[in-house]
Steps between C-alpha positions, in 0.01 A plus 500: 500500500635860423604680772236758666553896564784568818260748723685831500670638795349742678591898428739642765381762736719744662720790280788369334629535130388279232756552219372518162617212234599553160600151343704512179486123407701456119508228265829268464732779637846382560740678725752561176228779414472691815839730380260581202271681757613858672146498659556194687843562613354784671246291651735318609740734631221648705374124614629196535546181290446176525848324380348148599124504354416205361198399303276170572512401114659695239188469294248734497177419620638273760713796658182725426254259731811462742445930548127510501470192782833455676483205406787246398374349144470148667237666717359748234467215238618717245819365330441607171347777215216322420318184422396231842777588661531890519365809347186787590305247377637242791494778779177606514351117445676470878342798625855616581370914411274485764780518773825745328692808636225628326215428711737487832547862420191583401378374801733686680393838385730589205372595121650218303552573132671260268615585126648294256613151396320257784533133431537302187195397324317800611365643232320897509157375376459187731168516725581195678117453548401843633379672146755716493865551457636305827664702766633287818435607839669713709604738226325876491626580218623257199637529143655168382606399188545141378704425214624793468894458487560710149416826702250649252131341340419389820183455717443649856249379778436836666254432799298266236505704193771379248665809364645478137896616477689541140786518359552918592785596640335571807310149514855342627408309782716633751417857457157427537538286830709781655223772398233318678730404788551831530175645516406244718789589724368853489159492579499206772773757690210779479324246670730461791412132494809263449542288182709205333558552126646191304628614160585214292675513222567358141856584477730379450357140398540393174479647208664792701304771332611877568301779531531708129692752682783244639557243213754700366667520837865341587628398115759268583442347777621174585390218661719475809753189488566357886654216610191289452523588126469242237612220812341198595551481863722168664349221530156611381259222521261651222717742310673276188832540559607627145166744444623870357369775425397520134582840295116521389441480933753759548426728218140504593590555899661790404259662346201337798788669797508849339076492450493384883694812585258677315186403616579541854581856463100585487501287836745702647364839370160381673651418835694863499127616377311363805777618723406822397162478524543329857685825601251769344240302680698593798493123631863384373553466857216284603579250174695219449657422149531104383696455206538146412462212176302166473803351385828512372665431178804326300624639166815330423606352887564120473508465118103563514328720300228742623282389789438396832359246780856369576590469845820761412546790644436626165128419515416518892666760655364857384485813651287619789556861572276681767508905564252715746336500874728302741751396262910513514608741236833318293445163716604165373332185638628170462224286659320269290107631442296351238155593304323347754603767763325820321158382580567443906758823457176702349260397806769599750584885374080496483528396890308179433610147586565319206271231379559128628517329152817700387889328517660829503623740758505906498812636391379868668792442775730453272415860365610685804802292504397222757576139419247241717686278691290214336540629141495228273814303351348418130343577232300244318474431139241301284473436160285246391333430155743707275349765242556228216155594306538739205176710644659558778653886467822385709551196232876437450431524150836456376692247738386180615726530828288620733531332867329181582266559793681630845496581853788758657640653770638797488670660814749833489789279424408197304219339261387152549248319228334155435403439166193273438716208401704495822814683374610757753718845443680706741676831442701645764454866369757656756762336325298483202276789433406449141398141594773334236554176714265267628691332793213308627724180481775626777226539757480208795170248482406683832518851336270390192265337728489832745415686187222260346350522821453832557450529099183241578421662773457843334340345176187401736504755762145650557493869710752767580571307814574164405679654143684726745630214739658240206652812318676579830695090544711603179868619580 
């Protein structure tokens, strides 16, 4: 049976400040892009970053459900883009809108506004059997898109009436998420009343469109070669041995790098944009700033070609950069918090407990500077089901080497996976940063068996509390 509604926490009584949220959530951002973006480095000279994030599953929807419920995707049920096994169409079948940070905050007294790209397989027009165009609870204000990746000749849900965009200039996508983010900013800070905006964006997932006014932008450019370039790591257990780079790969990452550069520049014009409009609103001060991706992305590391949903740093480590009320201006955190922390991290700034179905734990301490003594040791990584279908939008349309199903760990210091057929990988990335060597074979029996335990442990852990105490046996 589908899991029921969580009742909402009760409002707090009693004065205190209730930040504001504004959530900048992009689309297969890697960390090689954030030099790209003089908007963010501001944000995050005036905040503090994440160096440790790590995502759930770098693939989409999975990481998407992870933010909405807290939720590891063995308890969401959401391990893929679409079809049985993941998808909109998968989410709301389990009821799982009925208890989000949307409705906790709702509940809790904030205007909740959401704008953007939601999950895959949503499409503008669907009514979801409610005669018109479906908008999930919790939200006060909506405009979604669904397949809407090329930026322009899209469709918007706004509040149930499916707006028509073109192929104008001033139809890009991102330009017209930040204009209604920003009005929205404006007029709920008339209101006095607080408010969480999510502003999802396209960019920069494939095809990496520009807006007009930046495709002409960095001519050039090229795709940066690391130490991960063109190299199958040691002792890969999936990786062929022998598999390169071919020139048509590298011609045409080239070309995909320099468009990624481009595209996020609208993203980072809108986040200096609502900065701006935070601060004429006269509330910068009583706002928080999120800026953070679904996912990362590979262009070139470990002889692959453009992609993701590898258990490399690559793919699950992306940035997490927060600015505003309560928060350590040019701090640098190191503990490990995942997707499923911004949903119990939410509740707390709204002085609400969080709800009892979530696996994650606020991060607000770690904001002021103030690590919990029982912070967690791991992160935990699942990718199941591999986007293998050709309708899938993160389809690895030009390489067949695309990871077998996994479990990880990931910790500050190392990266621990299972693959489906029982081969295991270890990188040490103190010694080994760019994960080159898998030296899973030099560990002791009673190391590997420490690690599959707590890795079992953590693939079946249900609640913040029992997620919290397996994450905290690793060493």
């Amino acid at each position: 049976m589908p899991p029921g509604p969580v009742p909402p926490s009760p409002v707090p009584s009693g004065p205190q400040v209730r930040p504001n949220i504004v959530f900048v959530l992009v689309d297969d951002l890697s960390n090689d892009l954030v030099q790209y973006m003089p908007n963010v480095l501001k944000l995050q000279k005036d905040g503090t970053t994440f160096t440790n994030y790590t995502v759930t599953d770098s693939l989409c929807c999975p990481s998407r459900a992870s933010i909405f419920k807290g939720q590891f995707p063995h308890n969401t049920g959401i391990i893929k883009n679409h079809g049985s096994d993941g998808g909109f169409r998968l989410f709301h079948s389990r009821n799982q809108e009925q208890s989000t940070y949307a409705t906790d905050m709702k509940a809790a007294g904030y205007r909740t506004a959401f704008m953007g790209k939601y999950l895959n397989e949503y499409f503008a027009k669907l009514t979801m059997g409610t005669g018109k165009p479906y908008v999930p609870p919790g939200w006060d204000e909506w405009a979604a898109g669904g397949n809407a990746y090329d930026n322009f000749n899209y469709d918007l849900n706004e509040n149930g009436k499916v707006v028509k965009y073109g192929n104008k200039p001033e139809h890009y996508m991102t330009d017209v998420l930040s204009a209604k983010a920003s009005k929205f900013i404006t007029t709920t800070a008339a209101t006095g009343q607080p408010f969480v905006l999510e502003v999802s964006t396209y960019a920069p997932h494939s095809p990496y469109t520009p807006a007009p006014r930046d495709a002409a932008l960095f001519p050039g450019l090229k795709l940066p070669r690391t130490a991960a370039w063109d190299k199958v790591p040691e002792n890969s257990t999936w990786l062929p041995k022998s598999m390169k780079l071919t020139k048509v790969q590298i011609d045409r990452m080239e070309v995909e790098f320099r468009k990624r550069v481009q595209s996020v520049q609208s993203v980072d014009k809108m986040i200096g944009d609502l900065r701006q409009t935070l601060t004429t609103a006269g509330i910068a001060d009583k706002t928080l700033v999120i800026f953070n991706s679904d996912n990362g992305y590979h262009m070139g590391q470990y002889a692959l070609p453009s992609g993701k949903q590898t258990a490399f740093d690559t793919d699950v480590n992306v940035p997490l950069i927060v600015a505003g009320h309560g928060v350590r201006a040019g701090q640098s955190v190191e503990q490990i918090v995942e997707n499923i922390d911004f949903r119990p991290t939410f509740t707390d700034l709204a002085g609400v407990a969080p709800s009892p179905e979530t696996d994650g734990h606020s991060f607000k301490p770690l904001l002021a500077g103030e690590v919990p003594a029982d912070w967690r040791g791991t992160a935990l990584v699942e990718h199941h089901d591999p986007a293998t279908d050709p309708a899938d939008p993160d389809y690895q349309y030009d390489s067949k080497n695309i990871p077998p199903s996994y479990d990880a760990l990931r910790t500050t210091t190392f990266t621990y996976v299972e693959y489906v057929d029982g081969a295991v990988e270890y990188f040490d990335r103190t010694a080994d940063p760019y994960m080159l060597k898998n030296v899973a074979g030099t560990l002791t029996p009673e190391r590997l068996a420490e690690l599959r335990t707590v890795l079992r442990g953590m693939a079946t852990c249900v609640g913040a509390d029992a997620c919290g105490a397996v994450s905290r046996k690793i060493k």
